[in-house]
C-alpha positions in Angstrom: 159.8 192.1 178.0 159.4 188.5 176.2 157.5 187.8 172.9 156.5 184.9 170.9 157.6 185.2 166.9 156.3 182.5 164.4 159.0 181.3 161.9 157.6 178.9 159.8 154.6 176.4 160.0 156.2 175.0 162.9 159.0 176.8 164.8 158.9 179.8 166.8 161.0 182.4 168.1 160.9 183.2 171.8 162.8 185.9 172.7 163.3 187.8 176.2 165.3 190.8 176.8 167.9 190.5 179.1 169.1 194.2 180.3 171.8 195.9 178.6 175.2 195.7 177.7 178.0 197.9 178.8 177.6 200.1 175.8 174.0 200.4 176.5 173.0 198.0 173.5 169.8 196.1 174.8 170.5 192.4 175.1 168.2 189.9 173.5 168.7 186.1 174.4 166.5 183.8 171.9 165.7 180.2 171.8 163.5 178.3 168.9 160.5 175.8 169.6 159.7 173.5 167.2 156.6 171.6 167.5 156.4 168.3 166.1 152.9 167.4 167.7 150.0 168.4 165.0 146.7 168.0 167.0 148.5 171.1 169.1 148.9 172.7 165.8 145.5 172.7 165.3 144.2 173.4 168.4 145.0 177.3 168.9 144.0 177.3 172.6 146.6 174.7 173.7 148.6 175.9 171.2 149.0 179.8 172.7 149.0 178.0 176.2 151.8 175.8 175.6 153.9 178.6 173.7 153.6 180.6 176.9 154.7 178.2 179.1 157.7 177.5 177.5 158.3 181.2 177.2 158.0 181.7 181.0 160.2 178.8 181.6 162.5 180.5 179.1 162.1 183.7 180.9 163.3 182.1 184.2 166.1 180.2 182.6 167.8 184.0 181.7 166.8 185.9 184.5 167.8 183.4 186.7 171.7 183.0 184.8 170.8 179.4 183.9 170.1 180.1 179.6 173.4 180.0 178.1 173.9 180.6 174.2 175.6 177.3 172.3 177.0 179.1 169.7 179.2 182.1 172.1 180.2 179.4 174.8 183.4 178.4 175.8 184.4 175.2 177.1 185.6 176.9 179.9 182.2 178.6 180.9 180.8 175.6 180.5 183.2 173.8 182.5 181.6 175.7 185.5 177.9 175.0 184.5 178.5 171.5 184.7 180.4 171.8 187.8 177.4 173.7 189.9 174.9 172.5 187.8 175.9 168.6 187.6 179.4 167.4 188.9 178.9 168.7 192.9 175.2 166.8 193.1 175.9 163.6 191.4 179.8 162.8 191.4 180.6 161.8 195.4 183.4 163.8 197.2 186.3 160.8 196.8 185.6 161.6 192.9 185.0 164.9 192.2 188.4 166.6 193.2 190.2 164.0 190.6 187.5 165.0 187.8 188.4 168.9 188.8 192.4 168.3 188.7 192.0 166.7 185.1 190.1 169.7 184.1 192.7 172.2 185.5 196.2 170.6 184.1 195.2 169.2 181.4 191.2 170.0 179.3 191.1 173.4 179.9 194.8 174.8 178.8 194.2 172.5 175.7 190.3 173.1 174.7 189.0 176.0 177.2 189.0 178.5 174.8 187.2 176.8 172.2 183.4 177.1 171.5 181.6 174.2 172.5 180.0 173.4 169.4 183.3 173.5 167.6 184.7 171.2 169.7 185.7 167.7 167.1 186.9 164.5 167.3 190.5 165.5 166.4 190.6 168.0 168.8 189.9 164.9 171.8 192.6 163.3 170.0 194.9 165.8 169.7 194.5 166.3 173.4 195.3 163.3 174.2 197.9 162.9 172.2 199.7 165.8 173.4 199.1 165.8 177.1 201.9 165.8 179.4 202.3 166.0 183.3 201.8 168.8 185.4 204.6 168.4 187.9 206.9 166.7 185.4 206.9 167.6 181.8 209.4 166.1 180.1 208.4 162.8 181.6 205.6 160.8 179.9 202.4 160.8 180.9 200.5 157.6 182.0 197.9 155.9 179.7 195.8 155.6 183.3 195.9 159.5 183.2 195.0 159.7 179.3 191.9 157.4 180.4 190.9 159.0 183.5 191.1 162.8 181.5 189.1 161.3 178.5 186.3 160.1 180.7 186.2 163.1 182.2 185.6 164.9 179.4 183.3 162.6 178.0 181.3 162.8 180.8 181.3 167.1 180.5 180.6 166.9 177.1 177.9 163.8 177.7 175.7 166.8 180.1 176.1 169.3 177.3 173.9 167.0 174.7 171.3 166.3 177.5 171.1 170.4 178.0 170.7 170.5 174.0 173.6 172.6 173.7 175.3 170.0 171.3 173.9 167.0 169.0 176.4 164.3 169.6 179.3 163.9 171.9 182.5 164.8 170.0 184.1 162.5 172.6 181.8 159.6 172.5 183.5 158.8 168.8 187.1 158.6 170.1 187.6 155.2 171.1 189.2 155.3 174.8 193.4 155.2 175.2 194.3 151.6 175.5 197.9 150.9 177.1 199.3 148.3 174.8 201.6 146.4 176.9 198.7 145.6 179.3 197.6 142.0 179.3 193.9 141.1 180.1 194.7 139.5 184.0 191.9 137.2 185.2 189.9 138.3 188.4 191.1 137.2 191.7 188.6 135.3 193.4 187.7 132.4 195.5 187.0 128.5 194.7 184.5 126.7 195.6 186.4 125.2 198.2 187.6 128.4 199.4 184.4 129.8 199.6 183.5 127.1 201.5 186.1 127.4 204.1 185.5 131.0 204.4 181.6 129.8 205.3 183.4 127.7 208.3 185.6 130.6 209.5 183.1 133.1 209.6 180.5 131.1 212.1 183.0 132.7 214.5 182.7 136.4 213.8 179.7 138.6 215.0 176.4 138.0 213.2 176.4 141.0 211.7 179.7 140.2 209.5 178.4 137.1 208.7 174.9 138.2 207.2 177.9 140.9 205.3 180.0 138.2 204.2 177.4 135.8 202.7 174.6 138.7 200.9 178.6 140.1 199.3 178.7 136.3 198.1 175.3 135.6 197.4 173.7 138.8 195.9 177.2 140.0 194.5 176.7 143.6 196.1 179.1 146.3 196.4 180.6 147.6 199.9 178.4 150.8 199.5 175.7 148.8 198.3 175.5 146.2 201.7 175.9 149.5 204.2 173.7 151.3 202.7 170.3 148.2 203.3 167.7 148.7 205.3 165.2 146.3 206.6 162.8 148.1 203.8 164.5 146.7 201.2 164.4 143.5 202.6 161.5 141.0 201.3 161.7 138.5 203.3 158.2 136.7 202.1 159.8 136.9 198.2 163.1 136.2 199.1 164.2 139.5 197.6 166.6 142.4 198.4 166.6 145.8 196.7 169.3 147.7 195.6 168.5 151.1 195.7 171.1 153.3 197.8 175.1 153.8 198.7 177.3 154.6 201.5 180.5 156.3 200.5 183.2 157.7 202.1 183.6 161.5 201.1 185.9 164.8 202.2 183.7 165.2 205.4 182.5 161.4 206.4 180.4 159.2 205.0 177.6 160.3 202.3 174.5 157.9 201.8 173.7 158.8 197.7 171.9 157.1 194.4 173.4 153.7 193.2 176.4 153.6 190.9 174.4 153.8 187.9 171.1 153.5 186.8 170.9 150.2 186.0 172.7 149.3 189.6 169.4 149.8 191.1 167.7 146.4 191.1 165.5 143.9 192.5 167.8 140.5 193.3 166.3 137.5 194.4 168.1 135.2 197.3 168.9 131.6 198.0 166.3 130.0 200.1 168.8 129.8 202.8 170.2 133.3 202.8 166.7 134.4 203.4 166.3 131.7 206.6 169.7 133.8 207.4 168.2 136.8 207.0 165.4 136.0 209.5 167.1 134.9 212.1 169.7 137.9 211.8 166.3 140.2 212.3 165.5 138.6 215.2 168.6 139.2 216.6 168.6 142.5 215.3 165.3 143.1 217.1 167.0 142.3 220.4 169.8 144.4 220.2 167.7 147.5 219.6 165.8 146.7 222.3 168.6 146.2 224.8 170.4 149.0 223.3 167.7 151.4 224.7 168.3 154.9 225.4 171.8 154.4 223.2 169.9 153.8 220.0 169.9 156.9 218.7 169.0 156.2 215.0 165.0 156.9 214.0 165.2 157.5 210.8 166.6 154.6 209.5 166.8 151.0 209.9 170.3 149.7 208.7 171.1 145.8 208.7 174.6 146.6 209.9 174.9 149.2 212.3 176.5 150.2 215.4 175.3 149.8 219.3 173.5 153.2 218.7 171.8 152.2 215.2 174.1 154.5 213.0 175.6 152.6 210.2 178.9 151.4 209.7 181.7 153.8 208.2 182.5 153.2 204.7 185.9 151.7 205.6 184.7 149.6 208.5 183.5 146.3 206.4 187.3 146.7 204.8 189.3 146.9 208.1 187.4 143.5 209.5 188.1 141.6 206.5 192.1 142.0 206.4 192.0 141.0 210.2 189.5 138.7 209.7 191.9 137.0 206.5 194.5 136.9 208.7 193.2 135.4 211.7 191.9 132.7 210.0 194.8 131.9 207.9 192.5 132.4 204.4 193.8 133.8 201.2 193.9 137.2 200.8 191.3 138.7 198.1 190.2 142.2 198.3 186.5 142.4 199.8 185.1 143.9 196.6 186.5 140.3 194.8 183.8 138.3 197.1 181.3 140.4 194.3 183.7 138.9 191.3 183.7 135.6 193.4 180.0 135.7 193.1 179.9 136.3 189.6 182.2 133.5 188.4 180.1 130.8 190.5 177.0 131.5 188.8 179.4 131.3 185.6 180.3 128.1 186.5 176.9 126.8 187.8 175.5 127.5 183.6 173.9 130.9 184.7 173.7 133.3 181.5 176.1 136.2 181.5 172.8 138.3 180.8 171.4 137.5 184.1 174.7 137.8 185.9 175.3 141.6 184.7 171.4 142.5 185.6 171.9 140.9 189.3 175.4 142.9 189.5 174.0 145.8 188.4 176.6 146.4 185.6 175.8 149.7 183.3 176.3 147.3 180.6 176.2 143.7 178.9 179.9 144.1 177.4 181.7 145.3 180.5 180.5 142.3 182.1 181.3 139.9 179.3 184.7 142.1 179.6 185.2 141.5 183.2 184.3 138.0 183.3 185.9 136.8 180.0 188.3 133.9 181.4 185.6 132.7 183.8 183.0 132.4 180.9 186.0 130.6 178.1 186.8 127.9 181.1 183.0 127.8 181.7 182.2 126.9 177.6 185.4 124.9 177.8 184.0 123.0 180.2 180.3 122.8 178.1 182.5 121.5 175.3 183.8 118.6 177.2 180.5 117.6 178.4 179.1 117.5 174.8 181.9 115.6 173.4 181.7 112.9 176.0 177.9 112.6 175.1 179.5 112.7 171.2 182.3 110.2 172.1 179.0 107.7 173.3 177.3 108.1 170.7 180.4 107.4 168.0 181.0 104.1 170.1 177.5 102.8 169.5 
């Protein structure tokens, strides 16, 4: 049985009975609507029809097990909502069990008892300040850890303010554990004249490594992010690629998902060259699916880099090349994801704003990339500051 109740000029009460308790107490589970909206004030119609909806879709929420009530949950039980309900559909396989292990040692002995409401501040902090290994603990605990299990609950807590459960995220006011012996370290990337004796080397390798190598360089794309194209997302009349799927490596193989983040999902536009690249590489690509015959065994999808039977490439394959590749050739050694840093601190140097940069990476936000990039832009304005004071310099001498 479910009923509507008005409160005041603009809340109601919608409550749904929900069986009974061991004691044979009926069970009442009740959730408040307020409505904000006054044209559906006025209009009684809408108004009964809207109320009704919302009750049905309360009425679902507890007979299905999905309502929970703020004020009499645990952290714990919550723990497993946002586990079924969030962590095993949008955290990838590599990531979750790490997520799960902080939880276990370390969140849930400190804060699982605690109602989720009552969750503060201090309590984060208090946490944090107290953790201490699982395997070891009288030995201290790394500030990595301290960082990794504050995220982690961040991110719990984060889901229970989008379920309306909380209104702010106790976690979000704690400022993140910093290790203070840890100087900033510049990235490790490639110079200009490196990059352009990796350009030489590579002419080489198979196409299909070289259209890799130079879209890493010129679009400053992830690993999962390059495996993951298609011929789709490829405009090659615009001279644009889009950014709008991953290929990671998981507990049973690879997993094609969402971007990173939202705001990794992007349109990037190409050098003029990359895209005479591109064409040529689909002409090729053309070919080998046509000679590859009965073997090509992919029809759903059209991956830029793939295997003899269309598949694509597993997550660690573009890695593995790379170190040989390196070695072969006699370059430097730079991890493959630093060819997206190396990408990223030539358009610093070429003037490109920092702005633009972080929305062509795909960074969640402005500051990590000013972060990230922080030596690279200071040598950058260094360099602006010589430039004006030779102009200066001129003008003094007149």
């Amino acid at each position: 049985m479910a009923s509507i109740q008005k409160r005041g000029e603009r809340s109601f009460l919608l409550v749904v009975e929900a069986g009974y308790d061991a004691k044979g107490k009926r069970k009442r589970r009740t959730k408040t609507i307020r409505i904000d909206d006054d044209k559906l004030l006025k209009t009684t119609k809408k108004l009964r029809d809207f109320l009704e909806l919302e009750l049905a879709k309360f009425q679902m929420e507890v007979e299905s097990g999905d309502f929970i009530v703020p004020e009499k949950t645990l952290l714990s039980d919550f723990v497993k909502l946002w586990e079924n309900k969030y962590a095993v559909k949008e955290l990838s396989e590599t990531v979750l069990p790490t997520h799960l292990s902080h939880i276990k040692n370390h969140i849930l002995p400190a804060l699982g008892n605690m109602r989720i409401d009552k969750i503060t501040p201090i309590h984060i902090i208090d946490m944090l300040d107290n953790m201490k290994r699982a395997d070891k603990k009288d030995k201290p605990i790394s500030i990595r850890t301290k960082q990794d299990v504050y995220l982690t609950m961040r991110n719990i807590m984060q889901r229970a303010v989008e379920w309306k459960l909380i209104k702010e995220n106790p976690v979000a006011i704690v400022n993140k554990p910093k290790d203070p012996n840890k100087i900033d370290e510049e990235v490790n990337v490639y110079d200009e004249k490196e990059v352009e004796a990796l350009f030489i080397a590579v002419q080489d390798q198979p196409f299909h490594w070289r259209v890799f190598l130079t879209l890493s360089l010129a679009a400053g794309l992830r690993r999962s992010e390059n495996l993951a194209l298609e011929w789709s997302n490829i405009d090659l009349d615009e001279g644009t690629i889009k950014i709008q799927k991953a290929i990671t490596r998981g507990r049973n193989g690879a997993n094609l998902k969402g971007t990173k983040s939202k705001k990794s999902k992007r349109t990037i536009y190409l050098p003029d060259s990359v895209v005479e690249e591109l064409k040529e590489y689909k002409v090729y690509w053309d070919v080998q699916k046509k000679n590859a015959g009965d073997k090509w065994i992919e029809n759903e999808h059209e991956w830029l880099f793939c295997n003899i039977d269309g598949t694509h490439f597993y997550p660690t394959s573009p890695t593995t090349w790379w170190r040989r590749f390196l070695k072969k050739v006699g370059i430097r050694h730079i991890r493959l994801h630093d060819l997206r840093h190396t990408s990223a601190t030539l358009l610093i140097n070429q003037g490109v704003h920092a702005k633009v940069i972080s929305e062509r990476l795909g960074h969640s936000n402005f500051s990590f990339t000013m972060n990230t990039y922080g030596h690279a832009i200071k040598k950058a304005d260094k360099d602006a500051a010589s430039k004006l004071d030779d102009l200066f310099k001129k003008k003094i001498s007149c």
